[in-house]
C-alpha positions as CSV (number, residue, x, y, z in Angstrom):
1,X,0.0,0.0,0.0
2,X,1.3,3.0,-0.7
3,X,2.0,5.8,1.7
4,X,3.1,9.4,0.5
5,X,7.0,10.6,1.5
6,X,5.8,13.3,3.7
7,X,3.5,11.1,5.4
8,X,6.3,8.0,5.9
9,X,9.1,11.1,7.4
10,X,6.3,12.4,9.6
11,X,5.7,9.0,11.3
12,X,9.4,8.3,11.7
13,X,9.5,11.6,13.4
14,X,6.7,11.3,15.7
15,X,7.6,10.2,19.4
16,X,6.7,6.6,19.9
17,X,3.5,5.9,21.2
18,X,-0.1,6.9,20.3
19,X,0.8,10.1,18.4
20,X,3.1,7.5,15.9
21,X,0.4,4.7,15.7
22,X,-2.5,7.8,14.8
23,X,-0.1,9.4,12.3
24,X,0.6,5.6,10.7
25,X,-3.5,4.9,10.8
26,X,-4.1,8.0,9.3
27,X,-1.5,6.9,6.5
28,X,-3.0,3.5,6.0
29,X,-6.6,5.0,5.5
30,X,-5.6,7.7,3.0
31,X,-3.7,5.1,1.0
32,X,-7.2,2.8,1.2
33,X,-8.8,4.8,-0.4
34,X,-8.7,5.9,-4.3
35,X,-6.7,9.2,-5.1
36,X,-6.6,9.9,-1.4
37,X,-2.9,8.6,-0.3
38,X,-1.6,12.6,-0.5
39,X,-4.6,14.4,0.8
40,X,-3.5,16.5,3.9
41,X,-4.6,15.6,7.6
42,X,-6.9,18.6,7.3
43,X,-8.8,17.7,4.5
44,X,-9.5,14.0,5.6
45,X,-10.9,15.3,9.1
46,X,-13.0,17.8,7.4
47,X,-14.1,14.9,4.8
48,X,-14.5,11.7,7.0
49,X,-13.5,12.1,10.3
50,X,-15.2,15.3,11.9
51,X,-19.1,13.8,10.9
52,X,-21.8,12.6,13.1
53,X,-23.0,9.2,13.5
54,X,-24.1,6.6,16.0
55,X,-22.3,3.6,17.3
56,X,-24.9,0.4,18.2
57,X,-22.9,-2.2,20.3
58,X,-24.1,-5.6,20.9
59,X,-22.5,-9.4,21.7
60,X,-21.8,-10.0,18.1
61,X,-22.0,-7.1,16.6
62,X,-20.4,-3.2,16.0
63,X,-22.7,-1.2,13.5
64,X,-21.4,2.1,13.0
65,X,-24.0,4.1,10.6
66,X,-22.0,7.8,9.9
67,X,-24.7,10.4,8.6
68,X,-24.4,11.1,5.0
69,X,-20.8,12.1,4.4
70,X,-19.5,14.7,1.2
71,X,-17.7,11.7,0.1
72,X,-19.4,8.6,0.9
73,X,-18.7,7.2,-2.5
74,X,-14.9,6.6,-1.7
75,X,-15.2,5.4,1.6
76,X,-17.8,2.4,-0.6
77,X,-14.6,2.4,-3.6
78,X,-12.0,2.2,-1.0
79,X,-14.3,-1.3,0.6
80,X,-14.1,0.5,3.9
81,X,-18.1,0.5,4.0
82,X,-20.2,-2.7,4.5
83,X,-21.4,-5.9,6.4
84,X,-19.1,-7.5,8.2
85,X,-16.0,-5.4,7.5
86,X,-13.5,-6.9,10.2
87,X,-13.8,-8.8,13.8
88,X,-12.8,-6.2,16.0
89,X,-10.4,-8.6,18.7
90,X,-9.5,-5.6,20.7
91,X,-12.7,-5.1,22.0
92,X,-14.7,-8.3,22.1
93,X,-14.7,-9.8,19.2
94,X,-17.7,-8.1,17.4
95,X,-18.0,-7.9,13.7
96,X,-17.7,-4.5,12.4
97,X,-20.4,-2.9,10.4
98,X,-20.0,0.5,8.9
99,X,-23.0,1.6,7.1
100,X,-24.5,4.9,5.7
101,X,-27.7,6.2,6.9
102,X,-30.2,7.5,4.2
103,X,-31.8,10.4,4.0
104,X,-35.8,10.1,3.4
């Protein structure tokens, strides 16, 4: 997958830690998704990450359904929307849901 220079020389230059693993996340989602793997931190916020949703836990499953977003269409092209996306381990094992809502 690729991952823009500037992106790469900010992560080796992050302290380790949380700061690091959120610069290198932040990486491997811009390079998911089509066209996106040099967009700047500000712009992907302002796209995907700053929007309003709701979380639904349950035994098995982890739906996450994000209002409509500007670019909805490349999260679908990048295969980050969907049924069943991922068994999230790290919390307990629920499969991971991330859907869409639609407006009436």
């Amino acid at each position: 997958m690729f991952v823009a220079a500037d992106r790469r020389e900010a992560i080796e230059l992050a302290p380790p830690g949380q700061a690091r693993l959120a610069l290198w996340l932040e990486a491997r989602f811009a390079a998911s998704l089509p066209g996106f793997s040099t967009s700047t931190r500000g712009f992907l916020a302002a796209q995907f990450w700053h929007q309003s949703g709701c979380l639904q836990l349950s035994d098995e499953h982890a739906i996450l359904e994000l209002n409509p977003l500007p670019l909805s269409v490349v999260l679908q092209l990048g295969g980050c929307i969907g049924p069943e996306l991922c068994r999230l381990d790290w919390l307990q094992g629920q499969k991971l849901s991330i859907r869409i809502k639609e407006v009436p």
